[in-house]
N, C-alpha and C positions, 0 to 999 in steps of 0.2 A: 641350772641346778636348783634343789627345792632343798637348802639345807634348814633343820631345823622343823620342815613339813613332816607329816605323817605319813610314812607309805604302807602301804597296805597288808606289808606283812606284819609292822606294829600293832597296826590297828585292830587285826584279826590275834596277834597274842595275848592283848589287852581283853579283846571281848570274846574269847569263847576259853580261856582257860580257867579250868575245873567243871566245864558243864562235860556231860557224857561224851568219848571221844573226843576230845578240847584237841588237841593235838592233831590228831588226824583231820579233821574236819579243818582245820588253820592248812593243812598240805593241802587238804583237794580244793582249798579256794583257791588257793596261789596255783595248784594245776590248771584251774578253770581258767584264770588271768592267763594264762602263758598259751594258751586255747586261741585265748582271745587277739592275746598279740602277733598270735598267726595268722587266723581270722583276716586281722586287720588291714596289716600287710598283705597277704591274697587280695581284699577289695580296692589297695590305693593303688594297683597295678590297673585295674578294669582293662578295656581290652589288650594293652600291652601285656596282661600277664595268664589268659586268655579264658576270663572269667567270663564275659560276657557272651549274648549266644543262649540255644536253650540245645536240651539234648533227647536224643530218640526216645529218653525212659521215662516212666509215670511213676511217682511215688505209690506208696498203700494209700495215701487221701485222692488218688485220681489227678494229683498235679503234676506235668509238665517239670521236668526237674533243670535246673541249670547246673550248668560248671561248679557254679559256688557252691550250689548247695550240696552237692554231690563231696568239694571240697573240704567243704564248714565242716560235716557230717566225720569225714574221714579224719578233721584234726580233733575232734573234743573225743570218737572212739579209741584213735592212739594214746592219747593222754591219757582215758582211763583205764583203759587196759594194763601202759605200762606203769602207770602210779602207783598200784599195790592198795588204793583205797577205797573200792568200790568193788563191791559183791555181783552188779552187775549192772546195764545199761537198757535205757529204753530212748530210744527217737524217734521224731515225729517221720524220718526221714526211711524209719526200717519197718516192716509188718511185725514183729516181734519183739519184748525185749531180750538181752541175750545175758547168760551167764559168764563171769570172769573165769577162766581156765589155765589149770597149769598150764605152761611153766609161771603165768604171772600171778602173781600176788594177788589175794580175796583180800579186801579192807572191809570194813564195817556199814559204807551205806552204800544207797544206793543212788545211781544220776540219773537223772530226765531232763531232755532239753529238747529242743527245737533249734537244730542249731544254725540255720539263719530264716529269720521274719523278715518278712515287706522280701522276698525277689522277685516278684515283679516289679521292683523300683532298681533295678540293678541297672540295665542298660541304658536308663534316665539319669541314672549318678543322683539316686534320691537315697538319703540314709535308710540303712538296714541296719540288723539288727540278730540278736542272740538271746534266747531266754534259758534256763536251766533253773532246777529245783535238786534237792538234795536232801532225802529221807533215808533213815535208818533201814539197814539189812537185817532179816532175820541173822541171830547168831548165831542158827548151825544149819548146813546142808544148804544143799543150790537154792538160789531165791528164782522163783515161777512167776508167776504173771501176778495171780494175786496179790503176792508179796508187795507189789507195786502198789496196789489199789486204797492207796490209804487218802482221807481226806484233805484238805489242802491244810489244814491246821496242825499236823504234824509233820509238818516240811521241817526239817532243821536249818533248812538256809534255803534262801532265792535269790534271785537276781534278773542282771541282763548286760548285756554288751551294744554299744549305740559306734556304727560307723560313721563317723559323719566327718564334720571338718576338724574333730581331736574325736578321739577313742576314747571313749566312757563305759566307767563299768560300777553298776549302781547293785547294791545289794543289800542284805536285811540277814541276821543272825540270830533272830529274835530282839532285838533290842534297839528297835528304830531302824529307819532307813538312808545309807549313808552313801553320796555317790565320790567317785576316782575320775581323775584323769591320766593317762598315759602320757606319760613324760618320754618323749622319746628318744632325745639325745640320752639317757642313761637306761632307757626301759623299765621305769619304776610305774606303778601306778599310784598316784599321791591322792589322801584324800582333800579336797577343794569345796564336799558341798555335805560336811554333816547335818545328820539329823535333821533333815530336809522333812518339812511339812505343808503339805497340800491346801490351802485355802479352802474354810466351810462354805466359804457363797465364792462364784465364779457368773461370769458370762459372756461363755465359752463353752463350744459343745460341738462334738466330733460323732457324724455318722454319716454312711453313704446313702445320700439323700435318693439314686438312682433305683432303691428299694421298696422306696415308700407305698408304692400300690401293693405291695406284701406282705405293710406291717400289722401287728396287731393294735386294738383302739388307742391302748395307754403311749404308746409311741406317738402314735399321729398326733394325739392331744397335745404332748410335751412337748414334739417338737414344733406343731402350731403354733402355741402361746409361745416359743421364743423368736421365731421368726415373724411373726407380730408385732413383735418391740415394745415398745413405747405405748402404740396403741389398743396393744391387748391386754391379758389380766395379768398380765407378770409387770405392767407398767416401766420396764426399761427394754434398752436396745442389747441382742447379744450378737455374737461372734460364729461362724460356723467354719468347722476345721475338717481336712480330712487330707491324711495322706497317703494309706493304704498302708500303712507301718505301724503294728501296736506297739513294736518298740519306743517309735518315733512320737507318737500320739501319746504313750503315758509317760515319756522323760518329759515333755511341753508339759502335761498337766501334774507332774512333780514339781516344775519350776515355776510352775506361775498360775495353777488352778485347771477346770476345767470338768467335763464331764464325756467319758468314750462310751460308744454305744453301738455293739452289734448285737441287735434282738433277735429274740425268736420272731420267723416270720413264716409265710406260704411259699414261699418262691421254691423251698423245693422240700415237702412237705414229709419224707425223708431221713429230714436232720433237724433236730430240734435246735440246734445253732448252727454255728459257723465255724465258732474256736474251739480249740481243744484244751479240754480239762487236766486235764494232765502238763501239759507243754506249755502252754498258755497262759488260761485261765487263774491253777492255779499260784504258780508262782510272783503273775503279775498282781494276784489278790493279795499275797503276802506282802509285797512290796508296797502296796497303795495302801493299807488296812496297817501296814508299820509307818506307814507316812502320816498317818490321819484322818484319810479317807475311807470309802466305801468302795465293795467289789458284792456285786448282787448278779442275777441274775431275770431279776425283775420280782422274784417271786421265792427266794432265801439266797442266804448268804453263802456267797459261792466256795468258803474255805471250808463249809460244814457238809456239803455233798460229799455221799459215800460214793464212790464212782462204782462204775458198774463194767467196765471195760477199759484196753488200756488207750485207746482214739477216741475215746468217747467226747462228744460234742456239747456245750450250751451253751447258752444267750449269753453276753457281757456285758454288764454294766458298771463302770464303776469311774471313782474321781472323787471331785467335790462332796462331801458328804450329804449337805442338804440339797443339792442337787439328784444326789441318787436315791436318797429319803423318797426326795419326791415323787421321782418316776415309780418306785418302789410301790408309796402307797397310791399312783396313778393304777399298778395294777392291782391293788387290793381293790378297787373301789368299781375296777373291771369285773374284777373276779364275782365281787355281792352284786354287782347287776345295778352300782350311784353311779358310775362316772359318769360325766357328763365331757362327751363330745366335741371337742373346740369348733368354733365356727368362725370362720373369718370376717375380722370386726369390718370389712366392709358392707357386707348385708346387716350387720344386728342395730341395737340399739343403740349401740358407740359408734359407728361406723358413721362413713358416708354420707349413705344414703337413708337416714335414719330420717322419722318423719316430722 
């Protein structure tokens, strides 16, 4: 028992009453939580509950769908459908978004999520994961696709859900980034990690290094000089991370710094990223950018894209602030035609083999 803790329906009366729909927006979080709590449950079954496994169907991204996701999918649509607070849905998981219809209740925003990240880490029993955004529905008539298409900066709330060895559920209402843990002997979710802020310097840095022959210069530089250490120009030793989970990868660098990086590369020339702006991008920009950090793109600020479709794809950068600063002006400097190159200090002047 957490008597005397804040659970997360407190928390959400406290910070979103009197802003526009204060009220409703406090029920569709607590829908989201009960989303989640199902979620969660489905994953601590794994094969006993017959999650794991992949299935004959391809998403609209061309991915291989599993059990869960097919699951995840089907408990955050029930929930808003039957909630009465959302005008209508968009997932990573459907080709369309879709409008709310009698007999159920139209409420005032609208949901986007991705409603499970990292499965391919499922049948490894590696944490996964849930993201979701929540923006404003037009106020009259069915909301289209457009409707959806709004920049990451007018999200009214984001978040995300983390499976792992306790159930977290970390979100942002405009006013800082605050994460839950689920209690599960009474099924609350309590908050444990207010107002959580991201470290300006880290070293610490997450990307799939398996890429590298497809990234662009300002990457190879950056991540050169840190793999370098000590003895290249960044003068210390860093850390490299990767777990194929943006969930998993940006709760690590909420709690203790860091810098995630899936760039624009060549590998399939295509798709100017990887993630998706909508499901993704921007909700996890809200979260990191309410924590203290930076979410870029390499080349602007990923909450200020006007999106142009509703799968639409880019680059991720984001974390440690001066970290992503960095990379940031690595590709301004790409861009004017300065950058310079990393060379590894075993052939140069610090190096080695120097004369």
């Amino acid at each position: 028992m957490h008597l005397g803790r804040k659970t997360l329906s407190k928390f959400l009366i406290e910070n979103v009453s009197g802003t526009r729909d204060g009220a409703a927006l406090a029920a569709l979080l607590v829908d989201v939580a009960a989303a989640v709590k199902a979620i969660a449950a489905l994953s601590a079954k794994g094969a006993l509950g017959g999650t794991t496994g992949t299935l004959d169907t391809i998403n609209v991204q061309g991915e291989t769908q599993k059990p869960l996701d097919v699951l995840s999918n089907t408990a955050f649509v029930n929930t808003f459908e039957q909630g009465g607070l959302v005008a209508g849905v968009a997932s990573e998981e459907m080709d369309e978004p879709f409008p709310i219809k009698p007999p159920n209740q139209r409420g005032p925003f609208l949901a986007i999520f991705d409603p499970l990240d990292g499965s391919s880490n499922i049948d490894s029993n590696v944490s996964v994961g849930s993201i979701f955004s929540i923006l404003h529905a037009p106020e009259t008539g069915e909301p289209v696709t457009a409707d959806y298409l709004q920049p990451g900066l007018q999200q009214v709330a984001a978040g995300y859900a983390l499976y792992g060895p306790a159930t977290l559920l970390v979100l942002t209402v405009g006013k800082g980034t605050h994460g839950f843990t689920l209690d599960r002997e009474v099924g609350n979710f309590i908050l444990t990690s207010p107002n959580i802020q991201i470290p300006a310097e880290t070293s610490e840095f997450a990307i799939n290094t398996s890429n590298e022959r497809f990234w662009e210069s300002p990457i190879t530089r950056y991540v050169g000089e840190c793999k370098a250490g000590k003895t290249g120009p960044r003068e210390r030793d860093f850390n490299m991370r990767w777990i194929a989970s943006m969930v998993a990868e940006v709760h690590r660098i909420l709690m203790r710094g860091g810098i995630f990086m899936y760039p624009r590369d060549t590998k399939d020339p295509g798709k100017p990223g990887r993630l998706r702006l909508m499901y993704e991008a921007n909700p996890m920009g809200l979260v990191v950018e309410q924590a203290g950090g930076r979410a870029s793109t390499g080349r602007e600020r990923i909450l200020e894209i006007v999106p142009s479709e509703i799968h639409q794809r880019v680059p991720v950068i984001l974390g440690s602030r001066n970290e992503v600063d960095r990379v940031t002006q690595y590709h301004s400097d790409y861009d004017a035609g300065t950058d310079k190159p990393y060379e590894s200090p075993l052939f140069n002047e610090r190096g080695l083999f120097r004369s």
